[in-house]
C-alpha positions in Angstrom: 55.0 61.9 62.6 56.9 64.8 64.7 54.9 63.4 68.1 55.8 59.5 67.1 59.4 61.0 66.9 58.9 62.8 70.1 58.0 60.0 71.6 60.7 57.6 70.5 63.3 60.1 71.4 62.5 59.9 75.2 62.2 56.3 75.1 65.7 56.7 74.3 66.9 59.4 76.5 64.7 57.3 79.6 66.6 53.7 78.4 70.1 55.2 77.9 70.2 57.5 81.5 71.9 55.2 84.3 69.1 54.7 86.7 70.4 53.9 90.0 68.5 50.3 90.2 70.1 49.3 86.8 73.4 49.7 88.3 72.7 48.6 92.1 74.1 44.8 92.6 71.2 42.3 93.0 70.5 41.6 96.1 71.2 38.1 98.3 68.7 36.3 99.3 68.6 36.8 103.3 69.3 33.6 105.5 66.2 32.4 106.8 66.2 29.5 110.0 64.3 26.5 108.0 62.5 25.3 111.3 61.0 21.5 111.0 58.4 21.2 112.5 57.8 17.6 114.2 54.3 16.6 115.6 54.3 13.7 117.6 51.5 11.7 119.1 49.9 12.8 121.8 48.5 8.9 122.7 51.2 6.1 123.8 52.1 3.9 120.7 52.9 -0.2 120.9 54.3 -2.3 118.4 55.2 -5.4 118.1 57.9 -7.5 115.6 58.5 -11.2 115.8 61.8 -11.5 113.8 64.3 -14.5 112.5 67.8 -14.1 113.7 71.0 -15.8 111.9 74.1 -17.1 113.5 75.7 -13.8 113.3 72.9 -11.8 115.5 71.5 -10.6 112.4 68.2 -10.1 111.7 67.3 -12.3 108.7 63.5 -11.5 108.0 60.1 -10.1 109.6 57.8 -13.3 110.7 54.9 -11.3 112.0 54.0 -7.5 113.0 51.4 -6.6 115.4 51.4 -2.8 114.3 50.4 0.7 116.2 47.8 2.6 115.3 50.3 5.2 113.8 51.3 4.3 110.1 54.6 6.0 110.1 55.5 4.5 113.5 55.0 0.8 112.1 57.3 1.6 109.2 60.4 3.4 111.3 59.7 0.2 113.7 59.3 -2.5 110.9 63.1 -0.5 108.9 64.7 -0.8 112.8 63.9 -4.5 113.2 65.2 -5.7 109.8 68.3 -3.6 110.6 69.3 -5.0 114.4 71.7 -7.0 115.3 70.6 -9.4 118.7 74.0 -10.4 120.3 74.8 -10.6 124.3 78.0 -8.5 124.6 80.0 -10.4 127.7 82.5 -7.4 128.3 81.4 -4.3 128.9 81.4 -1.7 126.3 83.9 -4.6 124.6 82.1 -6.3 121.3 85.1 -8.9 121.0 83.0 -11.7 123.3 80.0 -11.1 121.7 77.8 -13.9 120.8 74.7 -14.8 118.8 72.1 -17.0 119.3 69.8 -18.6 116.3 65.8 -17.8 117.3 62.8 -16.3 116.6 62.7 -13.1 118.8 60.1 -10.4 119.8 61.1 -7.0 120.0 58.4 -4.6 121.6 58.5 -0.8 120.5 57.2 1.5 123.3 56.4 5.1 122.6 55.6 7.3 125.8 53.8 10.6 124.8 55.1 12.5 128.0 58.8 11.5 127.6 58.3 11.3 123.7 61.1 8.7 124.1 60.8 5.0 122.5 61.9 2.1 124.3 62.7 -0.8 122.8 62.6 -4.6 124.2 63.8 -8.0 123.0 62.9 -11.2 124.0 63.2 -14.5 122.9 60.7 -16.8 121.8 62.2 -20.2 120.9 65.8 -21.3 120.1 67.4 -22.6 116.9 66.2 -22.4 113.1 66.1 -23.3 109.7 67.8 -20.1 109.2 71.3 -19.8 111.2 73.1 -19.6 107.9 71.3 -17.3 105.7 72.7 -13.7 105.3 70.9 -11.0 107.2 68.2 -8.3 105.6 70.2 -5.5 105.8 73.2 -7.3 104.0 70.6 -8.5 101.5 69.6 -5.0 101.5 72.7 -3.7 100.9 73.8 -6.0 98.4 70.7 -5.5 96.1 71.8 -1.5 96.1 75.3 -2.4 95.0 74.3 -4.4 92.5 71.7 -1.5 91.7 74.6 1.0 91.8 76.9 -1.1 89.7 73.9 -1.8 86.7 73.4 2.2 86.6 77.3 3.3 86.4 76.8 0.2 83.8 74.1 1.8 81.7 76.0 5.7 82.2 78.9 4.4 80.8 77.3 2.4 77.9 75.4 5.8 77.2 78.4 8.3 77.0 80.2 6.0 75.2 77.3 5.6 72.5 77.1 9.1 72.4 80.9 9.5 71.9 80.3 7.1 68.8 77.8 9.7 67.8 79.7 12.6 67.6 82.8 10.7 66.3 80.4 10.3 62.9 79.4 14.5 63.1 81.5 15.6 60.1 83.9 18.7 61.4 82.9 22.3 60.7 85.8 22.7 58.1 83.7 19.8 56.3 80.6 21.5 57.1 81.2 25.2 55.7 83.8 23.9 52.7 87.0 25.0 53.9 89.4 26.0 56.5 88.2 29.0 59.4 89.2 31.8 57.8 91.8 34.2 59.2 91.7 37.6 59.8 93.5 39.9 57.1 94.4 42.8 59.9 95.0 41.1 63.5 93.1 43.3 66.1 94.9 45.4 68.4 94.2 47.4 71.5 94.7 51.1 71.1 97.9 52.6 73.8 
C-alpha cells in the first residue's frame, strides 16, 4: 500500500513540474518547394482531328480522331479541338474583321521530343455544312455546367431550408428542462 502510494505521488510530482516541451510552442511545419515532376515522351507524337465548324468559327463536334500512341496526348488534343475557334483574322493583331467559314477541317497535332514543343495545323477539308447554325461544343459545354451549377445551388437551398423546417419543430430548451435558465443568486465577480 505505502509503495502504491509512492508511486502515485511521483506520477504527480512528474505530471505537475513544467517540463520545458509542455510549455515550448508547437512547431510550424517548414516550407518545403512541391517540385512536379513532368515526364514527357522521348518519341515524336501525331495526332490527328477532323472537326465540324459553325458559322461563328466554332468548333461544333469531333467527326473522326486518328490518335497518337500516347493516351493522355489524345485527350489534351481531342479537349483543344472541341475548344478552338477557326476564323481568318484580316487585321493584324485586330479580331474586328474576322471571319468564319462553315467546313469540316483537319487540325494536325505535332509533338517534337527535342523541342518538347507541339505544333498545331489546320486545314480545310470541304466547305459548307448541315451545321453552320448549331451552337459550338464548348458553349454546349458550358451551358450543361450552368445548368449543373444552377440544379446544385437548387438542391443546397431546398436542403437548408428543410433543415430550417426541422429545427423550427425542436421544442426550446426552456420547454425541454421545464422552466426558465435559472439565474445565479450571487453574480460573480473578479477579486481587485
Amino acid at each position: 500500500m505505502k509503495i502504491q502510494a509512492a508511486v502515485s505521488a511521483a506520477v504527480l510530482v512528474v505530471l505537475a513540474a513544467p517540463h520545458p516541451a509542455w510549455a515550448a510552442p508547437s512547431p510550424s511545419p517548414s516550407p518545403r518547394s512541391s517540385r512536379i515532376v513532368i515526364h514527357l515522351p522521348k518519341y515524336p507524337l501525331h495526332s490527328e482531328v477532323v472537326v465540324e465548324v459553325n458559322a461563328k468559327g466554332q468548333v461544333v463536334r469531333i467527326k473522326s480522331v486518328k490518335p497518337s500512341k500516347l493516351l493522355s496526348f489524345n485527350y489534351q488534343t481531342y479537349g483543344n479541338a472541341l475548344q478552338m475557334w477557326i476564323r481568318k483574322c484580316h487585321e493584324p493583331g485586330g479580331t474586328s474583321a474576322c471571319t468564319a467559314e462553315v467546313g469540316l477541317y483537319r487540325v494536325t497535332y505535332d509533338y517534337d521530343p527535342k523541342t518538347t514543343n507541339v505544333t498545331r495545323h489546320v486545314a480545310i477539308i470541304s466547305h459548307g455544312g448541315s451545321w453552320a447554325n448549331e451552337p459550338g461544343a464548348a458553349t454546349v459545354m458550358m451551358e450543361m455546367f450552368r445548368k449543373q451549377a444552377e440544379a446544385a445551388a437548387e438542391q443546397e437551398r431546398k436542403a437548408q431550408e428543410h433543415q430550417q423546417q426541422q429545427n423550427n419543430k425542436l421544442p426550446s430548451l426552456n420547454e425541454i428542462r421545464g422552466g426558465a435558465t435559472p439565474k445565479p443568486t450571487n453574480p460573480p465577480t473578479l477579486p481587485p
